[in-house]
N, C-alpha and C positions, 0 to 999 in steps of 0.2 A: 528641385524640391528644396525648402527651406530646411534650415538647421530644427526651427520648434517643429515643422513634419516630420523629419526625420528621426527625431529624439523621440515623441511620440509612438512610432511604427517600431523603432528599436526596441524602445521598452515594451509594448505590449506582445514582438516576437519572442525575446528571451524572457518576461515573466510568463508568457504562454507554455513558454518551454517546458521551462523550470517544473512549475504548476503539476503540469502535464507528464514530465515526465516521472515527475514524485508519484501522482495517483494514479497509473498505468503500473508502476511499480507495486504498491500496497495492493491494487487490483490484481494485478499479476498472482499474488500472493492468497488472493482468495479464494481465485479461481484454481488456484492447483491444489488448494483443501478439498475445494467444494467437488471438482475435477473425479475427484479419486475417492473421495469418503464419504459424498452427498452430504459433506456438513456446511450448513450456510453459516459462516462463523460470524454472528453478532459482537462476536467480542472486540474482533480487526479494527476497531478505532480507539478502544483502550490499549490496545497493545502496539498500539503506536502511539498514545501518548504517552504508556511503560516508557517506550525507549524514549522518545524526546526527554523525561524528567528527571532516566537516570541516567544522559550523557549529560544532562543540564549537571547533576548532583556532583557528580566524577568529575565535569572540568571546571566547575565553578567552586563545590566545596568541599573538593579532595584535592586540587590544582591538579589535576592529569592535563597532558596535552591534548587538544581536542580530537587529533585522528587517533589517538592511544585509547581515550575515552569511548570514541565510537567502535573502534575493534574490540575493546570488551564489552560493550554493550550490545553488538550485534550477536559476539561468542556465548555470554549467557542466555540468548533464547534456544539455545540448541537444548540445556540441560533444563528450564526451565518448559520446554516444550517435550521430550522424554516424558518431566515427569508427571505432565499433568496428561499424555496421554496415559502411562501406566493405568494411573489412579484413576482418571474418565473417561477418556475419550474411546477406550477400546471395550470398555464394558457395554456400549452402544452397537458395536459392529456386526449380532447381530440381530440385532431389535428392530422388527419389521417399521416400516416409514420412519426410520432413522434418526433422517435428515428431519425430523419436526422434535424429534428427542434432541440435535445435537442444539436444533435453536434456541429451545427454552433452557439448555445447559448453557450454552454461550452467554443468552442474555443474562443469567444467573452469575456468572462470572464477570458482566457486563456491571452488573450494578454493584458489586463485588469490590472490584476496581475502583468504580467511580467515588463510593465511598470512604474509600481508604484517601486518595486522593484529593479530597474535599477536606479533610479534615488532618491532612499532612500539608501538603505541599500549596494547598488552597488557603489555610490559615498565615504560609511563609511569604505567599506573594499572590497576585494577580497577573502578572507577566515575566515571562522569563527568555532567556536567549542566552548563546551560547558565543563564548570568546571565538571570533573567527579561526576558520580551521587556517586559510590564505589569505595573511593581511593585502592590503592594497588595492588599487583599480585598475582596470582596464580600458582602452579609450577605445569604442568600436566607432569610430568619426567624432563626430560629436558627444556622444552617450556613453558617462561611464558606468563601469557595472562592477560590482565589488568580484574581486578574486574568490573571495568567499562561495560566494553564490553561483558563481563558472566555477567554481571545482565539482560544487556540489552537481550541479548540472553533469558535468564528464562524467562523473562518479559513477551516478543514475543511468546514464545512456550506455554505462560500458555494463553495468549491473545486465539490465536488462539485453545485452546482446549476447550475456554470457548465458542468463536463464532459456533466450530463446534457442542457442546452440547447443545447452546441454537436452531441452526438451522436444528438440528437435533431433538431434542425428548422437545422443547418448544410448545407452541400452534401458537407463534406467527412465528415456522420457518415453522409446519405445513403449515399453512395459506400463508405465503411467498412461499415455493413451489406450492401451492395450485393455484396460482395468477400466476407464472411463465407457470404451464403446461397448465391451461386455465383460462382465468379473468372469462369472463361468466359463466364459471361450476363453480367458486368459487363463485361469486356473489351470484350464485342462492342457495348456502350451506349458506348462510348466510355469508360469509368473507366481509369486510367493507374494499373490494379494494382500495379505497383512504386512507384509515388509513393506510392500509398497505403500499402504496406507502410513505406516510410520515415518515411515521416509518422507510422505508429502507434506503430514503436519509440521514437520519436522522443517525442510525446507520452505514452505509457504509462510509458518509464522518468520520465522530469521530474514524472508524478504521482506514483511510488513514491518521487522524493525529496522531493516535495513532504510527502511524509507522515511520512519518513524526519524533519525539519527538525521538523515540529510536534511529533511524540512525544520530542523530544530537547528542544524548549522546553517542553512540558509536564510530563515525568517526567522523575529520573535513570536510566540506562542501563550496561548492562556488555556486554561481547562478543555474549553468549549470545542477544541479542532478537533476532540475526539469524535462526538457526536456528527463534527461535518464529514469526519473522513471516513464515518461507517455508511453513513449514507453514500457520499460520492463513489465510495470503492461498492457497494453493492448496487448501483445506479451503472457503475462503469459495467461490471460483470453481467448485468441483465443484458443491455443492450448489446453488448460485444458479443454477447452468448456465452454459458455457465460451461467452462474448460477451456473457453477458446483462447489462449495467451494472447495471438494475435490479436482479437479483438479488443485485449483489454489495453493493449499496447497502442493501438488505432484511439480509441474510443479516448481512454485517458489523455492523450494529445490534444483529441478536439476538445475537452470538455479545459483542458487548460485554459489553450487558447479562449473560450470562449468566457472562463471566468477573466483573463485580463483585459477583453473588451470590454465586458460591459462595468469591468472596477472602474478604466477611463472615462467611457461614455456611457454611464448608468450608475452602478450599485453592485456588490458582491451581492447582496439580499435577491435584486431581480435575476443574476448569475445564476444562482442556486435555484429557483424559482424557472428556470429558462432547462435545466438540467429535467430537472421530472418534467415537466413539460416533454420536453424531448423523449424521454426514457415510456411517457404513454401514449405518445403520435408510435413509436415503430412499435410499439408491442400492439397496436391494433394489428399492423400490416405483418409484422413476422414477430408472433408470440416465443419462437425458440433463441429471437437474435440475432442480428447482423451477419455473426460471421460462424453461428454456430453450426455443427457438421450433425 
């Protein structure tokens, strides 16, 4: 195999990775909303651009260090996710078909954002990036690939091992399943359904910043990644099936991979275009999702 083969295959492995393992993440994040509270959160791609702008802010115009920046940026969605359920999100819980209240409250909070947005940080630049969190390269043969960008990557994949053993063999992911397959049989086991719901919003946004923080350490960024990543993160959650971690975890992988192919040999625009595609070929054959229970 040639050196330009090889540089080629390298790069579109680890930016497939990378990719993928960011929007498996944000997906991840949706899906334990949507999981537990039936809310489809439209918001999930402004609140990853939230975090992207204010670890952009903290390490660029506050001089924080950039993993100092992303620990308080990830630690503010805790409180800023409290308080917007206080104040919203539970005055819905229980308002019969919900899940069509929480949508049109998301997208309200959607457009919300976006305007704030547009007219702060839209006015300050057109593109932004963040001072690398690990300066230097790494040589994987020929191919190098910034430190930066393999941190973020580990980062991502230990994130996500840690969500999948906490919601897997925790008490509190039991109970979270528990809640998804029926509220009332869990009610009646003793599960404290509303705790649970707090706790997921709770947890679910803090992973959508969590992802919001590494894609912003890893690539530069402009307004517009909101809009792709509400899409691709609700594109991943259809297919994978609406709770299923694993499949967002599966699903978000391939759709990486399959945007760094066709960036090389095609277009990000046919990428995208190749994703719903995809996402209305299996919802003919299985309307509940790949890996849904």
């Amino acid at each position: 195999m040639s050196d330009t083969t090889l540089i080629i295959l390298l790069s579109t492995i680890t930016t497939g990775l990378m990719l993928g393992l960011i929007f498996s993440l944000v997906a991840v994040g949706v899906t334990i909303i949507y999981g537990s509270i039936w809310m489809p959160n439209a918001a999930n791609g402004q609140f990853f651009l939230l975090a992207a702008l204010f670890a952009w802010s903290t390490s660029v115009s506050w001089g924080l260090q950039p993993a100092l920046a992303a620990l308080l940026v990830i630690g503010s969605s805790v409180p800023l996710s409290y308080a917007l359920e206080i104040l919203l999100v539970r005055r819905f819980y229980d308002v019969p078909n919900r899940n069509i209240s929480y949508f049109v409250l998301t997208l309200g909070i959607t457009q919300i954002l976006s305007g704030i947005f547009s007219i702060t940080y839209g006015v300050w630049s057109d593109q932004f990036q963040l001072p690398p969190l690990v300066p230097g390269v790494t040589m994987l043969g020929p191919f190098p690939i910034a430190n930066n960008r393999l941190a973020a990557m580990l980062i991502a994949a230990v994130l996500l091992a840690i969500l999948f053993a906490l919601l897997r063999f925790h008490r509190y992911g039991r109970a979270l399943r528990a809640v998804f397959q029926n509220r009332d049989a869990a009610a009646l086991r003793g599960v404290n359904v509303r705790g649970i719901y707090r706790m997921s919003f709770v947890l679910g946004n803090a992973v959508i910043f969590a992802g919001g923080v590494l894609f912003a350490c890893a690539y530069s960024f402009d307004l517009t990644i909101a809009w792709t990543m509400a899409i691709t993160a609700f594109a991943i959650m259809i297919i994978g099936g609406p709770g299923s971690v694993l499949g967002a975890l599966v699903i978000g992988i391939v759709f990486g991979l399959t945007q760094a192919v066709a960036s090389i040999f095609a277009s990000p625009t046919i990428a995208a275009f190749a994703y719903l595609g995809a996402m209305l070929i299996i919802l003919l054959f299985r309307p509940s999702g790949l890996f849904a229970r």
